[in-house]
PAFI-6524 format. One record per residue (C-alpha): residue number from 1; chain; x, y negated, z negated. Coordinates in steps of 0.2 Angstrom, whole numbers, plus 5000, padded with zeros to 4 digits. Layout:
# PAFI-6524
n_chain_px_py_pz
NUM_A_X_Y_Z
...
# end
This chain:
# PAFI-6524
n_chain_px_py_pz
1_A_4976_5047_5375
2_A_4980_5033_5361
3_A_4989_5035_5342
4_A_4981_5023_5334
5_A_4994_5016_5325
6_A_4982_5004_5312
7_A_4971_5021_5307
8_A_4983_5030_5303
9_A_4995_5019_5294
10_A_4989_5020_5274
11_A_4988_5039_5276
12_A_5005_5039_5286
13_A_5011_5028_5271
14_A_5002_5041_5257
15_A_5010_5054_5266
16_A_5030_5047_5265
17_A_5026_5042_5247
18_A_5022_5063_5243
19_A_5038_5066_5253
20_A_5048_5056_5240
21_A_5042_5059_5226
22_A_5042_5077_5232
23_A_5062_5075_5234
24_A_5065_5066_5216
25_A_5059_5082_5209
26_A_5072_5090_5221
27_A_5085_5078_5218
28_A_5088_5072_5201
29_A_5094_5084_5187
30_A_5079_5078_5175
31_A_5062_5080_5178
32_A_5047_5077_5169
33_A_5043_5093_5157
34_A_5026_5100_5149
35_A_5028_5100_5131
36_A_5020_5115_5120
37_A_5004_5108_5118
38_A_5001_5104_5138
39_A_5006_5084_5135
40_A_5018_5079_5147
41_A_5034_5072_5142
42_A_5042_5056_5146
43_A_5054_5055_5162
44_A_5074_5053_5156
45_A_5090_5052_5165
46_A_5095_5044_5182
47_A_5073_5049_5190
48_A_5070_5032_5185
49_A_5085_5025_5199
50_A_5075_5037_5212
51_A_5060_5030_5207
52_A_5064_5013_5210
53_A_5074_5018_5228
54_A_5059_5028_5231
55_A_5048_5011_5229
56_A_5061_5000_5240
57_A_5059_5014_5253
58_A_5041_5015_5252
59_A_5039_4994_5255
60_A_5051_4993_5268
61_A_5040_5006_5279
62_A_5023_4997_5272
63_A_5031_4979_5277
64_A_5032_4986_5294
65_A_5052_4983_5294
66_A_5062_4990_5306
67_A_5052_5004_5310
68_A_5063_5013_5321
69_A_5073_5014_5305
70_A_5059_5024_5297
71_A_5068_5041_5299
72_A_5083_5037_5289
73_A_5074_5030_5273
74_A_5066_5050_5274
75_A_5084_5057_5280
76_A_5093_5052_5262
77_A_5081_5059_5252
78_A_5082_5074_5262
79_A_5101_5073_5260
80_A_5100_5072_5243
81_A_5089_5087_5241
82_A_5100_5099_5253
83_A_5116_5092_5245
84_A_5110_5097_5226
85_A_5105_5115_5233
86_A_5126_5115_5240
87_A_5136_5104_5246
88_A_5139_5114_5261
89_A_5145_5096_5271
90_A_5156_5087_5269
91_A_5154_5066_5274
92_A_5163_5066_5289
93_A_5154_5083_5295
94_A_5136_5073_5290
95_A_5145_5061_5304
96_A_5148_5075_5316
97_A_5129_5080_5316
98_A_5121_5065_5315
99_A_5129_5060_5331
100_A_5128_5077_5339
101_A_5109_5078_5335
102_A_5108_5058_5342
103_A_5118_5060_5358
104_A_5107_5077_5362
105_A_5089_5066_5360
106_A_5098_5052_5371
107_A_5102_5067_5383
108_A_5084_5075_5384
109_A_5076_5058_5384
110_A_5084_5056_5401
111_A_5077_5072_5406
112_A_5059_5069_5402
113_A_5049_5070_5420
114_A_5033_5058_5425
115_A_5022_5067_5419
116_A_5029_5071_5400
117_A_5034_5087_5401
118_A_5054_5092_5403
119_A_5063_5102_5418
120_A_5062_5119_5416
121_A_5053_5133_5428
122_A_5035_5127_5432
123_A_5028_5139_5422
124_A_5037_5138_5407
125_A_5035_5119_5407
126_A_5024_5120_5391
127_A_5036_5130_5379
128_A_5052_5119_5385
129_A_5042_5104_5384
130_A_5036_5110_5364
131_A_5054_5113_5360
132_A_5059_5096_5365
133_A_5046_5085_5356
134_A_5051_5098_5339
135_A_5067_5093_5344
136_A_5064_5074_5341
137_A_5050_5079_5327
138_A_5065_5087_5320
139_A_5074_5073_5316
140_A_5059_5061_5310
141_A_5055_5054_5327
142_A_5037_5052_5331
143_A_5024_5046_5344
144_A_5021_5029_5347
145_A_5034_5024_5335
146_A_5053_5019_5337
147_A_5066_5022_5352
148_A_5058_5038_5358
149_A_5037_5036_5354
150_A_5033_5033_5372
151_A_5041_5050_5376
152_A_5033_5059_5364
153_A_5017_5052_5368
154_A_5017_5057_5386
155_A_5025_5076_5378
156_A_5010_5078_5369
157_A_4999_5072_5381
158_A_5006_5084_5395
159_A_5002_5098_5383
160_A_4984_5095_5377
161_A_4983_5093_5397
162_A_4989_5113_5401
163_A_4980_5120_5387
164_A_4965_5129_5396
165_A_4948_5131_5390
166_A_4951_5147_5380
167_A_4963_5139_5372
168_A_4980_5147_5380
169_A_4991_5133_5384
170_A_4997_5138_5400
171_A_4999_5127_5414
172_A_4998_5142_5430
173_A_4985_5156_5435
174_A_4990_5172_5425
175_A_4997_5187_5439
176_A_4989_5204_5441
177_A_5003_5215_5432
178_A_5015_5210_5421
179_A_5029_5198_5429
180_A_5048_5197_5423
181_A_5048_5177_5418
182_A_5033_5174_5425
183_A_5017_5167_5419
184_A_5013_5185_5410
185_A_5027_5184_5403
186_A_5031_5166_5395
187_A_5014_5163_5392
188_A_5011_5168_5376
189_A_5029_5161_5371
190_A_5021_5145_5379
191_A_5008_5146_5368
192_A_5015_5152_5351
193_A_5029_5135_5355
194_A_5015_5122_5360
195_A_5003_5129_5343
196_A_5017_5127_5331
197_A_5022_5110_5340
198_A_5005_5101_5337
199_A_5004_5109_5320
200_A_5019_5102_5316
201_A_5016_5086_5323
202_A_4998_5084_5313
203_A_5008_5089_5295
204_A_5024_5079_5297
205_A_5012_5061_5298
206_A_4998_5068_5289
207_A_4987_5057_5296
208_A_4987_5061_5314
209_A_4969_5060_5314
210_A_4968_5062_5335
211_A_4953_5072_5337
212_A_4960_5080_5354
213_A_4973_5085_5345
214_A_4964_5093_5330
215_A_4953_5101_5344
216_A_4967_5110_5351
217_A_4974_5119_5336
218_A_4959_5123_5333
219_A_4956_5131_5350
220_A_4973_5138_5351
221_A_4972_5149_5336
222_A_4955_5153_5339
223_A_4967_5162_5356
224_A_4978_5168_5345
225_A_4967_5176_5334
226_A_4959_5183_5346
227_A_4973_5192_5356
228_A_4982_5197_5339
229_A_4982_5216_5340
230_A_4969_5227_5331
231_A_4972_5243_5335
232_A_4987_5254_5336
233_A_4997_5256_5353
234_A_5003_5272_5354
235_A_5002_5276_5337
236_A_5014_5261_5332
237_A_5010_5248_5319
238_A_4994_5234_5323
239_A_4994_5216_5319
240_A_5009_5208_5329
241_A_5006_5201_5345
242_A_5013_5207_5366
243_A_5014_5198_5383
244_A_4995_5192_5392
245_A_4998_5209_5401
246_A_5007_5223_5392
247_A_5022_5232_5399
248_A_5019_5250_5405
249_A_5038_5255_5404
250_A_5039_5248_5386
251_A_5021_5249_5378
252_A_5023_5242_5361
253_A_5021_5224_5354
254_A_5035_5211_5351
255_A_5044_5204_5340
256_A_5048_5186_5346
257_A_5031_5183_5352
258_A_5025_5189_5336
259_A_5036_5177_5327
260_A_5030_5162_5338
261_A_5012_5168_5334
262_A_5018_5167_5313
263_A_5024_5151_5314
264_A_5010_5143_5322
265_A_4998_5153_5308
266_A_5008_5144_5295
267_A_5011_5128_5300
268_A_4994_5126_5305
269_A_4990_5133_5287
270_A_5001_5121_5279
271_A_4993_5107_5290
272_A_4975_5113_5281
273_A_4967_5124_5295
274_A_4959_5138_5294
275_A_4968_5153_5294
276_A_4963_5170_5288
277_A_4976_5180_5277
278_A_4975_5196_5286
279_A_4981_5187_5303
280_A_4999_5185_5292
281_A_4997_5200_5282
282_A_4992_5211_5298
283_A_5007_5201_5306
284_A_5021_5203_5295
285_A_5014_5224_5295
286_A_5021_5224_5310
287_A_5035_5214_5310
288_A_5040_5226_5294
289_A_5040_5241_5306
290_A_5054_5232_5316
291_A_5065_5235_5303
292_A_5080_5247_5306
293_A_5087_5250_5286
294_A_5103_5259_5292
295_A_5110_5243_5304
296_A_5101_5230_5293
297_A_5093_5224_5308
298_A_5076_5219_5317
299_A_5077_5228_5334
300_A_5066_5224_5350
301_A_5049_5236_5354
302_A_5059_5250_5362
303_A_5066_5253_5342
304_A_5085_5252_5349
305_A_5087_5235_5357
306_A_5094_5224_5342
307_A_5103_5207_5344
308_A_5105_5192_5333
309_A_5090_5183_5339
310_A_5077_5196_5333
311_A_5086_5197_5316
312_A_5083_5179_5313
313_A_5066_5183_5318
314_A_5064_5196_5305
315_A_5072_5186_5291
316_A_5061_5169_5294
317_A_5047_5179_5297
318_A_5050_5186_5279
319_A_5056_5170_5273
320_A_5038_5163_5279
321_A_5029_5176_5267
322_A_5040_5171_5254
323_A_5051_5186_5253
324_A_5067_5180_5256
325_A_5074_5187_5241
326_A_5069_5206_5245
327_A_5083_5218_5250
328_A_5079_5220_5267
329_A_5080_5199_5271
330_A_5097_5200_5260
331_A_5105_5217_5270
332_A_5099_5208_5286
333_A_5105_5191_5282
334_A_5124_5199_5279
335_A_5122_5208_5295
336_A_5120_5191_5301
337_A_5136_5184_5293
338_A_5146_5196_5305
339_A_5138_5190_5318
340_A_5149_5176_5324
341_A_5143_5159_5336
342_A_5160_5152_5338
343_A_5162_5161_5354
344_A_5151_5148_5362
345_A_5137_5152_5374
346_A_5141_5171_5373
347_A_5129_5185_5370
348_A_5131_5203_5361
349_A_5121_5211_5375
350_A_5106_5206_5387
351_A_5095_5203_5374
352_A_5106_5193_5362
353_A_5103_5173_5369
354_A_5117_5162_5362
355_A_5103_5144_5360
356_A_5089_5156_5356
357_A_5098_5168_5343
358_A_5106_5151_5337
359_A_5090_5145_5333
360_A_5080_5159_5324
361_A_5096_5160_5314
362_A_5097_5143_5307
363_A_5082_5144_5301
364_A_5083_5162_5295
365_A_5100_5156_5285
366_A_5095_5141_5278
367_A_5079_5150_5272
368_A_5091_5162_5263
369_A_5101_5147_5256
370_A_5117_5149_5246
371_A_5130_5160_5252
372_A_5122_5164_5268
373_A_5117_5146_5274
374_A_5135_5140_5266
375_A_5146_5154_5277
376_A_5135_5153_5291
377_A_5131_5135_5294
378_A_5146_5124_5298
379_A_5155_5136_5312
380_A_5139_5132_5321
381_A_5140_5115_5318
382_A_5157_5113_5324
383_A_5153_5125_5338
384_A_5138_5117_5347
385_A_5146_5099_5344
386_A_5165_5104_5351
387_A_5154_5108_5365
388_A_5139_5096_5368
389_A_5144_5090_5384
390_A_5149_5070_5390
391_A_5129_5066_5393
392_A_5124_5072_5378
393_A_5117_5090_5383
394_A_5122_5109_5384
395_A_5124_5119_5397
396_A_5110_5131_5402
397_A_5112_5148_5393
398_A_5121_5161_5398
399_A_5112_5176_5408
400_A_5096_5176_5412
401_A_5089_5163_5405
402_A_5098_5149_5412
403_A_5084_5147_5424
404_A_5076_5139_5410
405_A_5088_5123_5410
406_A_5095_5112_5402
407_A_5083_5103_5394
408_A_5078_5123_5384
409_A_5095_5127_5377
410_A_5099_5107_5374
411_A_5084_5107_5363
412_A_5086_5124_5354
413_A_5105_5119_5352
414_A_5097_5101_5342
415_A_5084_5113_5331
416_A_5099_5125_5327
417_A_5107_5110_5320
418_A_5094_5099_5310
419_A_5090_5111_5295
420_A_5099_5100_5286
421_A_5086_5085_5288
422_A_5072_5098_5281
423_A_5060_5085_5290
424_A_5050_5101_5299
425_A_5039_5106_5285
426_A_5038_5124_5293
427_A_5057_5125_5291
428_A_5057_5119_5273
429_A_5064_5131_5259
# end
């Protein structure tokens, strides 16, 4: 499979000029106003320095100049933005991440196998190998274009490759009963990952007009759609989303596969497919009833497993739905606060995975924004770069999943980090 670079370069182009213009509304302390009788007034103030910064951007990227560059001209727009909503770092600490965040793509880049996906277990190829490309989308990389397009191109080829005629993407025959880690098991993470990837991918160019590619969102949430629950499990709330098989000794539906399923839902929304409202509504029902109002916390099926991880599940699943501001995001998100990373690579309990609960909660934080995302935001920086190792990865993560590698707890450690670059449009506030 090809990206047919001339295609897609006008709409590539229309789509970096919304994203400006998007950001001077964001960044500039004057914006154009509606007067009383629906005329609109004149731009004043310093929008008219953007503006022209905006256009020098926009020519250099049309010109073709220094392509690999491309990402930076976005990245101090998207500064400017996450600077104006609180200057939460400081210069040297925008120096800190920048080379965390490029060392940790130079790592992973090394990593990335023959066929395009990334080491990990066999069967959890898919999901890993969807973190990683988010993890370059993440920072404005992008197929075919600068250091690392050749990689993503072979990434996103491996994926359309696993995704089966049903539309799972899995790459491995499902087992007969419900297997700790195994295909049972990861698959729907697998799928939920690979969904949101593509999605991603297709809205951040806004011209990636590859019809595979269009083909296999729509297959995959015509899947997820499909398995989304419609009747109750043992009296408990519908809508969220289990394993292939379910448990017999925890019936229930869960939580972090629900919230993989939601972020496809929306991203794939935002990137103009065809999403029915009741597959969100009948999802955040359930993910509602997770909610435990005395601890301020999300907890797993069993209603008594909680950790950090399915908290940030709980508040970006909120957030997603726009209700960031209700009590039940706010009382969980302080709950959060007191839950400190510095302790690197160290959990709360079984179910509490440093990279993974790392990940949910950046994004749950910044979607908060102000005191949350300003407390919570540079102890993780600091954390994850004091202890990004020599090659420019992580270690595995502590407990059982470290048989996931490397490559999955480098790549969540990279998407904990890039909030800040608000160049995922699923992770925009």
């Amino acid at each position: 499979m090809e990206y047919h670079r001339s295609d897609r370069s006008a709409k590539r182009n229309g789509h970096i000029m919304k994203m400006i213009t998007d950001q001077l509304v964001e960044t500039t302390p004057f914006v154009e106003r509606q007067s009383h009788d629906g005329a609109s007034a004149s731009f004043v103030g310093p929008r008219s320095d953007f503006r022209m910064v905006a256009l020098i951007i926009l020519w250099c990227v049309m010109a073709g100049q220094a392509r690999s560059e491309e990402p930076r001209a976005v990245e101090f727009l998207r500064r400017a933005r996450s600077e104006t909503s609180g200057r939460v770092l400081s210069p040297p600490q925008w120096t800190q991440l920048d080379l965390t965040v490029d060392n940790g793509l130079k790592y992973l880049a090394t990593q990335q196998e023959a066929d395009g996906s990334f080491p990990t277990l066999p069967h959890a190829k898919p999901g890993v190998t969807g973190l990683c490309i988010l993890a370059f989308l993440s920072r404005g990389h992008l197929p075919n274009e600068g250091p690392y397009g050749r990689h993503l191109q072979l990434a996103v080829e491996y994926i359309l490759s696993v995704q089966r005629q049903d539309g799972l993407f899995t790459n491995q025959p499902v087992e007969a009963t419900l297997t700790s880690h195994g295909v049972s098991h990861v698959a729907m993470y697998n799928h939920g990952i690979c969904g949101l990837m593509l999605s991603e991918l297709y809205g951040t160019t806004g011209s990636f007009q590859n019809e595979s590619v269009r083909k296999a969102i729509v297959k995959g949430l015509a899947f997820s759609q499909a398995r989304q629950s419609q009747t109750s499990v043992l009296g408990k709330v519908t809508g969220g989303f289990d394993y292939l098989i379910p448990s017999r000794s925890h019936p229930g539906l869960d939580l972090p596969i629900t919230s993989c399923h939601l972020l496809f839902f929306r991203s794939a929304k935002n990137a103009g497919f065809d999403v029915p409202a009741d597959c969100a509504l009948d999802a955040m029902r359930y993910v509602k009833s997770c909610y435990d109002a005395k601890g301020h916390t999300f907890s797993y099926r069993d209603q008594q497993t909680f950790s950090r991880g399915l908290t940030g599940c709980g508040i970006l699943a909120l957030s997603l739905a726009g209700e960031y501001e209700t009590e039940m995001a706010r009382d969980a998100g302080d709950w959060l606060l007191e839950q400190s990373f510095e302790q690197f690579n160290r959990s709360r309990s079984g179910h509490d995975r440093y990279f993974y609960s790392a990940y949910y909660c950046s994004q749950a934080m910044f979607q908060l924004g102000g005191r949350y995302w300003n407390r919570y935001y540079p102890p993780v920086l600091a954390t994850l770069a004091k202890h990004q190792r020599a090659d420019g990865g992580w270690d595995r993560e502590f407990g059982d999943t470290d048989r996931y590698g490397n490559a999955y707890s480098s790549s969540l450690a990279i998407l904990a980090l890039t909030p800040p670059y608000q160049l995922l449009p699923i992770f925009q506030r």
